[in-house]
PALOMAR-391384 format. One record per residue (C-alpha): chain; x, y, z. Coordinates in steps of 0.25 Angstrom, whole numbers, plus 5000, padded with zeros to 4 digits. Layout:
<sites>
@pavex->A px->X py->Y pz->Z $
...
</sites>
This chain:
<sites>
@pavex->A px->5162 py->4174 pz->4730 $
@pavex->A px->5169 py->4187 pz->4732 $
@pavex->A px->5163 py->4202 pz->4730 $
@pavex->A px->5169 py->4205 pz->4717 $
@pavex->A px->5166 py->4191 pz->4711 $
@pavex->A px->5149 py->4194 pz->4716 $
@pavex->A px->5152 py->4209 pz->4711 $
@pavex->A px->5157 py->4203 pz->4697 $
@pavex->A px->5145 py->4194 pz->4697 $
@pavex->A px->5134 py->4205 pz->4697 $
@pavex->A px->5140 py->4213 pz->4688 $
@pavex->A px->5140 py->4203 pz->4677 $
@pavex->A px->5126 py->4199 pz->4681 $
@pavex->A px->5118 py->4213 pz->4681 $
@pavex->A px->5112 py->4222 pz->4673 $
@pavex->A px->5119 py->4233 pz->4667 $
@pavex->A px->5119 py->4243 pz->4678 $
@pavex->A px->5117 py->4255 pz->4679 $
@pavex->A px->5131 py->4266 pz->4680 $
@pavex->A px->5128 py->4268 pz->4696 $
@pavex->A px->5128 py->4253 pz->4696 $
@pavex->A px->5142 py->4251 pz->4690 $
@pavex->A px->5149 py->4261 pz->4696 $
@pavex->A px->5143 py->4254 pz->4709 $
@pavex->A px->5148 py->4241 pz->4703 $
@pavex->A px->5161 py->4248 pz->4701 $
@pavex->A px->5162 py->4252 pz->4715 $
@pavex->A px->5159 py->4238 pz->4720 $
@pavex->A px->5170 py->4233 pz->4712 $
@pavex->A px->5180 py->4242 pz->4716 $
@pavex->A px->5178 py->4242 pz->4731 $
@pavex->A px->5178 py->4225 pz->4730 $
@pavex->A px->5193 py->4229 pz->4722 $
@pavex->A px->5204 py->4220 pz->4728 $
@pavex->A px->5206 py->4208 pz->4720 $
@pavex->A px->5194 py->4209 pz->4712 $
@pavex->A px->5197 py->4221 pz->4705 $
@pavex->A px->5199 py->4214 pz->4691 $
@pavex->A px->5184 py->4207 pz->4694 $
@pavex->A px->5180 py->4221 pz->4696 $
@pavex->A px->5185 py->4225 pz->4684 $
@pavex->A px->5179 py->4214 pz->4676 $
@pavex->A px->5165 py->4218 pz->4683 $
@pavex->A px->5167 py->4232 pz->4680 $
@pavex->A px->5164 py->4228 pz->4663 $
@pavex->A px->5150 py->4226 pz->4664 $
@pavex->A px->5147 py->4238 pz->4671 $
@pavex->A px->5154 py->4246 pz->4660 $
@pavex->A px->5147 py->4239 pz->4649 $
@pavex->A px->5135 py->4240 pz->4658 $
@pavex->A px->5122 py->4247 pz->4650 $
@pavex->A px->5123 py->4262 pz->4659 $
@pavex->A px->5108 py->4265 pz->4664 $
@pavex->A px->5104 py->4279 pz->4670 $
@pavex->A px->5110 py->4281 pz->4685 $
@pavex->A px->5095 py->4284 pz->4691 $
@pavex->A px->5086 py->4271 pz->4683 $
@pavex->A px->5082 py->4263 pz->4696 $
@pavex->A px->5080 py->4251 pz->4688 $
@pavex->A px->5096 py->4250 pz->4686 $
@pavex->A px->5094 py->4250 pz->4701 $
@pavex->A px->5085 py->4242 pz->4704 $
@pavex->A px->5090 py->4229 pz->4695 $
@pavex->A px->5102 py->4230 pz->4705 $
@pavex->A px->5103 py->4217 pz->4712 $
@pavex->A px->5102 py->4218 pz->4727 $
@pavex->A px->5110 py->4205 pz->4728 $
@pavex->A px->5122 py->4213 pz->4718 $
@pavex->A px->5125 py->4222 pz->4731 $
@pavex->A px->5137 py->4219 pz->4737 $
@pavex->A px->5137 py->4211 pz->4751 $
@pavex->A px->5149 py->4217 pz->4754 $
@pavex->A px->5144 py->4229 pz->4766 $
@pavex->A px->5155 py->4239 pz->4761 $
@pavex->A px->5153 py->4237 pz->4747 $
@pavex->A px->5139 py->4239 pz->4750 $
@pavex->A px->5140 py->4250 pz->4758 $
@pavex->A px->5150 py->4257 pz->4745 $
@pavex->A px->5140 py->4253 pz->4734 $
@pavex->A px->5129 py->4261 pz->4743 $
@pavex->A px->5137 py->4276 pz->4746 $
@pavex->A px->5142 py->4274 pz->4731 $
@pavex->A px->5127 py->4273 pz->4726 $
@pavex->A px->5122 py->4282 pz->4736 $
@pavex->A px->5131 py->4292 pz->4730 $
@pavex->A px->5130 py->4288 pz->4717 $
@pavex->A px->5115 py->4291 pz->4718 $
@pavex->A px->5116 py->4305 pz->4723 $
@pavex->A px->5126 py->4308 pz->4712 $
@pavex->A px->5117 py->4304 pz->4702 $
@pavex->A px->5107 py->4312 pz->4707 $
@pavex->A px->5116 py->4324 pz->4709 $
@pavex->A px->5119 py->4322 pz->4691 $
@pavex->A px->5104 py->4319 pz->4690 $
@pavex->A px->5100 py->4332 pz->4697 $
@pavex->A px->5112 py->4339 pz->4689 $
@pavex->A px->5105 py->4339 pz->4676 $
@pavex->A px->5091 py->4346 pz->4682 $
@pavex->A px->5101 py->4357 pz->4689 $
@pavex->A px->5106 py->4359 pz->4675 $
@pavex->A px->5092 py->4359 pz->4670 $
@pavex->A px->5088 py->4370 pz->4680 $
@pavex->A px->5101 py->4377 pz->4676 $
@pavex->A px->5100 py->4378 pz->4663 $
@pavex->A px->5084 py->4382 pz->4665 $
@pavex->A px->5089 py->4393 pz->4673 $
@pavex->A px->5100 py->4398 pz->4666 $
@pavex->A px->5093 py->4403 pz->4654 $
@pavex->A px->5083 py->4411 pz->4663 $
@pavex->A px->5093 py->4419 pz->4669 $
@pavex->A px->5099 py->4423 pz->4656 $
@pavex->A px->5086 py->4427 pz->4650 $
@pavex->A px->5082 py->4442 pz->4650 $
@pavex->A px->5067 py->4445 pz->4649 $
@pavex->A px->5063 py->4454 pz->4639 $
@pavex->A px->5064 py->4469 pz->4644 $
@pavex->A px->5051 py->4476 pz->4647 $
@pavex->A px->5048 py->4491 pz->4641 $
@pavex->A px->5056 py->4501 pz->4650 $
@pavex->A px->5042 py->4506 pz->4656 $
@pavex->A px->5047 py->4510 pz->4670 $
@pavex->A px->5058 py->4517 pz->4664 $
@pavex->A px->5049 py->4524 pz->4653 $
@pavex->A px->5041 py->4529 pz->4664 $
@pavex->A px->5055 py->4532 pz->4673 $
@pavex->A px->5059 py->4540 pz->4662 $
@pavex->A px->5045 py->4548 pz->4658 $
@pavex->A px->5044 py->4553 pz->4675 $
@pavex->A px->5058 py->4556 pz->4673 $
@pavex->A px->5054 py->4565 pz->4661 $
@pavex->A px->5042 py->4571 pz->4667 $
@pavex->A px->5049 py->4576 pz->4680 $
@pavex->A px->5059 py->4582 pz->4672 $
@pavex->A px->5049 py->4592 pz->4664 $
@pavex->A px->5043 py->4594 pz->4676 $
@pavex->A px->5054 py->4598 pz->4681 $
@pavex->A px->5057 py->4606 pz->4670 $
@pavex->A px->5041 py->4613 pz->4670 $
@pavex->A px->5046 py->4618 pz->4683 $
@pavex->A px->5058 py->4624 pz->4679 $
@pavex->A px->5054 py->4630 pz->4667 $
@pavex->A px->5042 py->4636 pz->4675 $
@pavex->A px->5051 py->4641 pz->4687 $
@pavex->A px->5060 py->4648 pz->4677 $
@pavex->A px->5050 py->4654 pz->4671 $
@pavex->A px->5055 py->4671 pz->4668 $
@pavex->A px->5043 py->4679 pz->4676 $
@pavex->A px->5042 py->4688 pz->4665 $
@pavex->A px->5033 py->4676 pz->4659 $
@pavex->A px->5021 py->4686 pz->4655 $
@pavex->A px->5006 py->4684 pz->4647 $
@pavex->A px->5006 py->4693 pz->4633 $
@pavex->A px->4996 py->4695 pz->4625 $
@pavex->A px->4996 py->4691 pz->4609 $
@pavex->A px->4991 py->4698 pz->4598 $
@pavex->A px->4978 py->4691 pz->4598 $
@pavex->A px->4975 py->4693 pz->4612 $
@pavex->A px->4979 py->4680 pz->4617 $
@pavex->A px->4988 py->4681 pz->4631 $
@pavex->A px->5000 py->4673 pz->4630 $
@pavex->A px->5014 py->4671 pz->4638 $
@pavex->A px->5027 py->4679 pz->4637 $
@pavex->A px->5039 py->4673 pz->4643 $
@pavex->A px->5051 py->4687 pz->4643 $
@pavex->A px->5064 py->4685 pz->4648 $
@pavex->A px->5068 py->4690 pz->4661 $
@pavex->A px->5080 py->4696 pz->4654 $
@pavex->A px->5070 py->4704 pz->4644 $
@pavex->A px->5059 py->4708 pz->4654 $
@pavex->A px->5063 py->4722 pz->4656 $
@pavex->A px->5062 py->4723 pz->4640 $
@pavex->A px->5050 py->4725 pz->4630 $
@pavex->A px->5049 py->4715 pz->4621 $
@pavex->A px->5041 py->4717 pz->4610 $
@pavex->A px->5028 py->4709 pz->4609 $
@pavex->A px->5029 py->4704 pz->4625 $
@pavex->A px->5024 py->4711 pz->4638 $
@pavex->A px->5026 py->4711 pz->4651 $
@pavex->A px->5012 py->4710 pz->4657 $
@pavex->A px->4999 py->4705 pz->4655 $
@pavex->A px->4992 py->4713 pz->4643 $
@pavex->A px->4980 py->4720 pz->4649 $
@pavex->A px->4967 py->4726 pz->4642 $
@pavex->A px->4968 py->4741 pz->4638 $
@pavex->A px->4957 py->4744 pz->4646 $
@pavex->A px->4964 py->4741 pz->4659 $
@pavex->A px->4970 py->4752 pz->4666 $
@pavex->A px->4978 py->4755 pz->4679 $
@pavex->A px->4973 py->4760 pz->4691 $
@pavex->A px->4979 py->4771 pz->4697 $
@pavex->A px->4977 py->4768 pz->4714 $
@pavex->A px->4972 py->4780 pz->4720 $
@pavex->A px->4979 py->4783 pz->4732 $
@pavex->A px->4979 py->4795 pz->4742 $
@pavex->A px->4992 py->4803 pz->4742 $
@pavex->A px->4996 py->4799 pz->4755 $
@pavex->A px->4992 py->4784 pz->4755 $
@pavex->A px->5006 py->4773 pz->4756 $
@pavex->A px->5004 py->4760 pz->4753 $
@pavex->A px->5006 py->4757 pz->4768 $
@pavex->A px->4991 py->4753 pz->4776 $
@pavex->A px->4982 py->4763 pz->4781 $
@pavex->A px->4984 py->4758 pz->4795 $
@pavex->A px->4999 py->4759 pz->4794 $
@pavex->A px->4998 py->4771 pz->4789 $
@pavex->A px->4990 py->4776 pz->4799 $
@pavex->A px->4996 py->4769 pz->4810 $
@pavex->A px->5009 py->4778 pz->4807 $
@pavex->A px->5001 py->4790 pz->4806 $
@pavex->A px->4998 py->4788 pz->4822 $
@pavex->A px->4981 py->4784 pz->4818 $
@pavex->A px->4978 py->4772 pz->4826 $
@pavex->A px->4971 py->4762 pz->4816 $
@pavex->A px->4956 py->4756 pz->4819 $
@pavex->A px->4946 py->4752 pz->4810 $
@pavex->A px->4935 py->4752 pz->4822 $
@pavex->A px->4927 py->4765 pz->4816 $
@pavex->A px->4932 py->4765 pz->4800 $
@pavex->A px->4942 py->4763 pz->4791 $
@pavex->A px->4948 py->4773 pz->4782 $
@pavex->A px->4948 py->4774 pz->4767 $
@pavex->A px->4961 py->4783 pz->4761 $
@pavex->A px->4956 py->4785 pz->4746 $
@pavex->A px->4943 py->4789 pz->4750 $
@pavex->A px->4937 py->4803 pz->4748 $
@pavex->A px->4932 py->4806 pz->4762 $
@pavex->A px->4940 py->4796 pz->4773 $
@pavex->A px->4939 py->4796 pz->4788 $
@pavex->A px->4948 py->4806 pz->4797 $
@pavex->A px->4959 py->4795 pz->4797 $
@pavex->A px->4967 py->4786 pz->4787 $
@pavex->A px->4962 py->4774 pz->4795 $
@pavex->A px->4953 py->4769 pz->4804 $
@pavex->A px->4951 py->4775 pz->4818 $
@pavex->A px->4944 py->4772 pz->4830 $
@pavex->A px->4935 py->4781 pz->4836 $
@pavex->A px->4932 py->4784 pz->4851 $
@pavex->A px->4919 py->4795 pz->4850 $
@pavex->A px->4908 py->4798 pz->4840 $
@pavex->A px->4900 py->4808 pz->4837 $
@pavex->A px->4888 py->4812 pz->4847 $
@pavex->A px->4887 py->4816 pz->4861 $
@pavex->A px->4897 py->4815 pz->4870 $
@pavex->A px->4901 py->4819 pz->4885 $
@pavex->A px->4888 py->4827 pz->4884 $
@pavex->A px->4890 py->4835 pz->4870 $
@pavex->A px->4890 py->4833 pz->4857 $
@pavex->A px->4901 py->4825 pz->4851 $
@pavex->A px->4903 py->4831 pz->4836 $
@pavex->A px->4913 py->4821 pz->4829 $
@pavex->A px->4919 py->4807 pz->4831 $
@pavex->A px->4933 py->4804 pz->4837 $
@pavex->A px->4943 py->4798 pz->4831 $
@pavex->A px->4952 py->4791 pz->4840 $
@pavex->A px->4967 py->4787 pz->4830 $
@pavex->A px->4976 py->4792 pz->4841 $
@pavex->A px->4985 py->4803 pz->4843 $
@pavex->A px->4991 py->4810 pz->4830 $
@pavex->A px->4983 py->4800 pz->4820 $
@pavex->A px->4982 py->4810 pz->4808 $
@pavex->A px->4968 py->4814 pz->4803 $
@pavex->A px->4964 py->4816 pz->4788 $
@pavex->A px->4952 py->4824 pz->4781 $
@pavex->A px->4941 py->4817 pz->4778 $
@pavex->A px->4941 py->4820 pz->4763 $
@pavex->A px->4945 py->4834 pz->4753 $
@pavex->A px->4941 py->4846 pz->4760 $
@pavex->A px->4945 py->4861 pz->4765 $
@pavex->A px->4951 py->4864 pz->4779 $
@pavex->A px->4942 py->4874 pz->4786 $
@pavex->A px->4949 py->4874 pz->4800 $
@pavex->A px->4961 py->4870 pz->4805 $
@pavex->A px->4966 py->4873 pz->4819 $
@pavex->A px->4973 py->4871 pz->4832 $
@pavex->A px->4962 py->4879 pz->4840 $
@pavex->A px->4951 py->4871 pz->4839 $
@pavex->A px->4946 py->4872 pz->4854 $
@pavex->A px->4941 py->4859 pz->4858 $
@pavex->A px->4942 py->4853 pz->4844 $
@pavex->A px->4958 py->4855 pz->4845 $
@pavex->A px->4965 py->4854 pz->4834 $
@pavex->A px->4953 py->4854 pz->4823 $
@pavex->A px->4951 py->4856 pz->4808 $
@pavex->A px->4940 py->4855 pz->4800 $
@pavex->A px->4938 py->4852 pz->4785 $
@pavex->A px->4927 py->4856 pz->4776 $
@pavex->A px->4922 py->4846 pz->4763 $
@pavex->A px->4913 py->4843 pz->4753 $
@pavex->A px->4908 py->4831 pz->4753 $
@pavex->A px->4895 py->4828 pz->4742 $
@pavex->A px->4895 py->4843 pz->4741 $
@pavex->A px->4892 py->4846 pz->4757 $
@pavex->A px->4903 py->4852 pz->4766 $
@pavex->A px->4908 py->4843 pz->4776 $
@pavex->A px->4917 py->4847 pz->4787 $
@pavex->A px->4926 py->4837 pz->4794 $
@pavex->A px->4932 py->4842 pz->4808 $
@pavex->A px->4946 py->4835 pz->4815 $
@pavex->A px->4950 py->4840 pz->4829 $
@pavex->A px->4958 py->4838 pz->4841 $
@pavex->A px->4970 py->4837 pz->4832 $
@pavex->A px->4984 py->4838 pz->4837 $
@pavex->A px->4990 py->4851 pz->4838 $
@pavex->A px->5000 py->4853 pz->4828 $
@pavex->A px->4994 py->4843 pz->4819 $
@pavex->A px->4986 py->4851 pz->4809 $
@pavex->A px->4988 py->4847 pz->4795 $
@pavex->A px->4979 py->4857 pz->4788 $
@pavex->A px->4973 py->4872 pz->4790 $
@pavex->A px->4961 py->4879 pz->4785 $
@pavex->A px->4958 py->4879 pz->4771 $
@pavex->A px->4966 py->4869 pz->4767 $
@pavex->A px->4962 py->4857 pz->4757 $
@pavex->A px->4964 py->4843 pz->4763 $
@pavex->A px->4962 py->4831 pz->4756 $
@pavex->A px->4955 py->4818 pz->4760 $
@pavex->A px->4965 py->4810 pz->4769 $
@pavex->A px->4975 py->4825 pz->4772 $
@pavex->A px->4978 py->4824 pz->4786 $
@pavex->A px->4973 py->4836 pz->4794 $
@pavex->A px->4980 py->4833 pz->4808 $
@pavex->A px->4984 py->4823 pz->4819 $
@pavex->A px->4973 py->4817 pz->4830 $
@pavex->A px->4977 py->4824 pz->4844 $
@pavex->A px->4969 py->4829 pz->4857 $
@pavex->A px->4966 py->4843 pz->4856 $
@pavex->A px->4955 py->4850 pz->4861 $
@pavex->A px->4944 py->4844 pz->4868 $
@pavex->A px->4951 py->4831 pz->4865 $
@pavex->A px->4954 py->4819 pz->4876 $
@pavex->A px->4963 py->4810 pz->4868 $
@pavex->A px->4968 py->4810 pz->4853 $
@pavex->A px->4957 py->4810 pz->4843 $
@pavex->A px->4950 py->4815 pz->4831 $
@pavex->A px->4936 py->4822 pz->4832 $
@pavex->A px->4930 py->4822 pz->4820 $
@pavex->A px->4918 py->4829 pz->4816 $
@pavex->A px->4909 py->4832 pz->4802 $
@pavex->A px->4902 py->4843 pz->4801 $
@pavex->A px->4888 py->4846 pz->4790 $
@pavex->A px->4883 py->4859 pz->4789 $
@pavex->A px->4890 py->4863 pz->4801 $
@pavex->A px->4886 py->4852 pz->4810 $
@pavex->A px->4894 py->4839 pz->4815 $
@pavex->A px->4890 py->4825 pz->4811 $
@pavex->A px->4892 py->4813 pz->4815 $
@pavex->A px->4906 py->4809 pz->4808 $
@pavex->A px->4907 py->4795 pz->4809 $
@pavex->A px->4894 py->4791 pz->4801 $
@pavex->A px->4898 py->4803 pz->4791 $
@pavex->A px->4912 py->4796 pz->4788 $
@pavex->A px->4907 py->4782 pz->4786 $
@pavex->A px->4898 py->4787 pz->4776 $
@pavex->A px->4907 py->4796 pz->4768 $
@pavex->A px->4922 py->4792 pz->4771 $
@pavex->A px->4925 py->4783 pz->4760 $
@pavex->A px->4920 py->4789 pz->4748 $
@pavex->A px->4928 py->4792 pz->4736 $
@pavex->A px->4922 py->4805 pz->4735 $
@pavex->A px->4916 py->4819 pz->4741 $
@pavex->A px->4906 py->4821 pz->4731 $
</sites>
């Protein structure tokens, strides 16, 4: 019995098979070919007319005869590869439809736009952005202010703000002012100075008047009524009492060579001289301090340097002469003496009671 006639046998024998099954069958009956093309043909009806069952029920499968295979090793071996690869194709088609699934599970997703939420970062962005700006523009404003921003006072009392042009400050305007309004019981001061006081320091001043600045023995008061011998401190290098075995009758007053010397307070030249013997240069000025004449003497003097002469009215601070070495004298310095009642006192205890005071009386 010849391999197409066995083939022809099965077919009319078996159960409807399956698709994979007939298109196997198929292939069986075309590789026999040859001469038993026209049986193949005739087998090929059944499998047409066949009932089709699904490509993956086992059961189709399984009610394949084992006996139906062909003996043939080469028609075995076709029947094998074409199932084998009949098999992974219909699992390639049967995981199709699942890869379609997933796509068209996916494809709506990407094409669905959430629903917005409210702008808040932007809002928030955008009010920052607003309130730098009017801080910015605060700044301005207050850099650009005109200075001639100025408090008036209302009709009620009440202080307010005046803001004038720059253009219109050198002009009145009716009902603004240009400083801050003031009781009426305020007044100015008038600063009482000495005629020949500058704005300049005491001790620069007296340093380019040649006096040599200390503030060892006392310091000076210019608007006073009664002062000390110089504008500004001094040092001192002898005071009054014995000395060299006699009586020392002033203080002396070391500023330096040509320092100038001032009276002590208002009063009336008495003596003013060149020939003073050992007093030198010497002059002496007579006051009235607290209704008591008081006289206050300056010698050793520099020749030449007298500023004064008798009878003359000096005032507090009037230079009388220049410090030099005259007479009994070893060195440039003032001796200074005060004389009561005729008689010399100590000076130096006398001037830091009195000298300071806004008055002789």
């Amino acid at each position: 019995m010849t391999v197409a006639a066995e083939v022809a046998a099965v077919a009319a024998a078996a159960v409807p098979l399956s698709r994979r099954a007939a298109r196997q069958r198929i292939v069986v009956d075309e590789v026999a070919g040859g001469a038993a093309a026209p049986a193949s043909a005739a087998v090929a009806e059944p499998v047409v007319v066949a009932e089709p069952v699904s490509d993956d029920a086992p059961a189709a499968r399984a009610e394949t005869p084992a006996a139906e295979t062909p003996a043939d090793p080469f028609v075995q071996a076709s029947l094998t590869f074409r199932s084998v690869a009949d098999e992974k194709a219909g699992d390639a088609r049967a995981e199709e439809p699942a890869a379609s699934a997933e796509e068209a599970s996916e494809a709506p997703a990407t094409e669905h736009v959430a629903r917005r939420r409210p702008q808040l970062r932007k809002i928030a962005a955008f009010s920052a952005t607003v309130g730098v700006m009017g801080l910015a523009g605060l700044l301005a404003v207050s850099m650009t202010m005109p200075a001639e921003a100025v408090a008036a006072a209302g009709s009620d009392g009440t202080t307010s703000m005046s803001l004038v042009a720059a253009s219109a400050s050198s002009e009145k305007t009716d009902g603004q002012i240009q400083a801050f309004v003031t009781s009426d019981d305020v007044q100015n001061t008038t600063l009482a100075r000495a005629e020949d006081f500058s704005t300049v320091s005491l001790v620069d001043l007296a340093s380019e008047q040649g006096i040599k600045f200390s503030d060892s023995v006392f310091t000076n008061d210019p608007d006073a009524a009664i002062q000390w011998p110089f504008l500004v401190g001094v040092s001192m290098s002898s005071g009054y009492g014995p000395r060299w075995g006699r009586m020392h009758e002033g203080i002396d007053f070391t500023p330096g060579e040509g320092a100038p010397i001032q009276a002590i307070a208002d009063g009336t030249v008495r003596i003013a001289t060149e020939q003073g013997g050992g007093y030198g240069v010497t002059v002496y000025i007579d006051h009235v301090i607290d209704g008591q004449v008081i006289t206050s003497h300056y010698s050793h003097m520099q020749y030449g340097s007298l500023k004064v002469k008798a009878g003359d009215t000096v005032k507090v601070g009037d230079i009388v002469g220049n410090t030099g070495n005259t007479g009994h004298s070893f060195g440039a310095h003032l001796h200074f003496e005060i004389i009561v009642n005729g008689k010399t006192i100590d000076p130096l205890p006398w001037l830091r009671a009195n000298a300071g005071r806004a008055s002789l009386d």
